[in-house]
C-alpha positions as CSV (number, residue, x, y, z in Angstrom):
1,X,38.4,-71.9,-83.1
2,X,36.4,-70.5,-79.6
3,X,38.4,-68.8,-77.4
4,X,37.8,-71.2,-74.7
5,X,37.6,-75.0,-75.6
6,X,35.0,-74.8,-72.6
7,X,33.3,-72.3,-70.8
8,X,31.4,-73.4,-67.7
9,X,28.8,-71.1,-66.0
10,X,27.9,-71.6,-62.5
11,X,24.7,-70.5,-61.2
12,X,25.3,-68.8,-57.7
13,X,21.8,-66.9,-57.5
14,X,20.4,-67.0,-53.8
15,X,17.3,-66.7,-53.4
16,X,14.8,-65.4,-50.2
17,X,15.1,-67.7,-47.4
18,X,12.7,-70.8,-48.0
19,X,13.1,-71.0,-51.8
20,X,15.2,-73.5,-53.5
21,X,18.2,-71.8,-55.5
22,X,21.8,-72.9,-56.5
23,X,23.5,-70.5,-53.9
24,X,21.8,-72.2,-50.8
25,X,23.2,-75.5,-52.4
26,X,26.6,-74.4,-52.0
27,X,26.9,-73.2,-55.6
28,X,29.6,-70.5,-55.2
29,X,31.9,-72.9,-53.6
30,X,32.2,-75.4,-56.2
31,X,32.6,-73.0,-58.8
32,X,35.6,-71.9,-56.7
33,X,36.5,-75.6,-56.2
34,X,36.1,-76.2,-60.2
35,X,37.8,-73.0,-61.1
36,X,41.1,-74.4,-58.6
37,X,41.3,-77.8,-60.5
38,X,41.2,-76.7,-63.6
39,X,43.8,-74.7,-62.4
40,X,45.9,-77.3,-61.1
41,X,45.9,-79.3,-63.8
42,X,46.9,-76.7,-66.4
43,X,43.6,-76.9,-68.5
44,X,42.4,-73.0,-67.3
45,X,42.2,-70.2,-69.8
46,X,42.5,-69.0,-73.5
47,X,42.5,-72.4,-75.3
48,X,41.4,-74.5,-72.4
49,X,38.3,-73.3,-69.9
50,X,36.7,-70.9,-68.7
51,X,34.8,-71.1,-65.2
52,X,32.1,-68.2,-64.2
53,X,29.6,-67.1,-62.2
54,X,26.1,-66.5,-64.0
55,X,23.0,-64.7,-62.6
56,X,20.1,-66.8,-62.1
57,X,19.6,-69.7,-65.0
58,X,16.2,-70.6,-64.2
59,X,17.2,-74.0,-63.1
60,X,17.1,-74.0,-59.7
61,X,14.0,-76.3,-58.9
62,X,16.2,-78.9,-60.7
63,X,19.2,-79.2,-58.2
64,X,22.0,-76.8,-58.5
65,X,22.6,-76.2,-62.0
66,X,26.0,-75.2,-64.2
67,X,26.1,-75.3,-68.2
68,X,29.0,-76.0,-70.8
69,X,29.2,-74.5,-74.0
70,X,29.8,-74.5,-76.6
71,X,28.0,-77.5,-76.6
72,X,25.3,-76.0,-74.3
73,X,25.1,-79.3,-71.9
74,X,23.5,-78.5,-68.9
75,X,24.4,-80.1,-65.5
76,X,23.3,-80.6,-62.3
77,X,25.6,-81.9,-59.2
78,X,25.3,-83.0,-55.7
79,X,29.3,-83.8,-54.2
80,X,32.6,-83.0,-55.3
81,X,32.7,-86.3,-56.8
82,X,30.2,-85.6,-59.4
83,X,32.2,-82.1,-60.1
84,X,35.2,-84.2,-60.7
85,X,33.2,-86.6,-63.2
86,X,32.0,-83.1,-65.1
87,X,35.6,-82.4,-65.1
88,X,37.9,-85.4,-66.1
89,X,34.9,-87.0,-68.2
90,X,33.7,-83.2,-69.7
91,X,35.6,-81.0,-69.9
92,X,39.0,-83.2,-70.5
93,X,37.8,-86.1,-72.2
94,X,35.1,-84.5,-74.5
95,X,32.4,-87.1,-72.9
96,X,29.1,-85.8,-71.4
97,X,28.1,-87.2,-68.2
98,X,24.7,-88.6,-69.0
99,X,23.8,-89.5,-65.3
100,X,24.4,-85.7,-64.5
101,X,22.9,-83.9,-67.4
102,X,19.9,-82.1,-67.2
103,X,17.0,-82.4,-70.1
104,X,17.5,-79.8,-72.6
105,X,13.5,-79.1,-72.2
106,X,12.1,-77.0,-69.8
107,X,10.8,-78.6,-67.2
């Protein structure tokens, strides 16, 4: 068994002003946002999920980005509302959240 049923990496990089990047999309604050739910509903830690902050992950021309592994599904987000679907649907349910996911080819 993985330590972490989940473990979610954010990417926070910000970029020069001008270029698109996760950071300028408000990046560090839903991981903080994510990290507090999982929190509150007692799903954080060994056994349960893991949230982080990752360097860049190349992503950024595709919306903020975040990935889950172990499954390696990668996600991109707009509200809280779509964070919330990654969580209860995710990284609760075992479900991924087509409408959010991000092509596993480079784009």
């Amino acid at each position: 068994m993985a330590y972490y049923k989940h473990h979610v990496f954010f990417c926070t990089n910000q970029r020069d002003a001008g270029i698109q990047c996760c950071g300028s999309a408000g990046a560090a604050w839903v991981r903080d946002y994510l990290k507090r739910r999982t929190k509150e509903l007692g799903i954080s830690g060994p056994g349960g999920v893991r949230i982080n902050t990752a360097g860049c992950l190349g992503r950024c021309a595709e919306g903020p980005a975040l990935v889950v592994y172990p499954e390696g599904v990668w996600y991109t987000y707009v509200d809280r509302e779509d964070v919330e679907e990654i969580l209860h649907e995710h990284l609760v349910e075992g479900r991924v959240v087509e409408r959010l996911r991000l092509g596993d080819e480079p784009s």
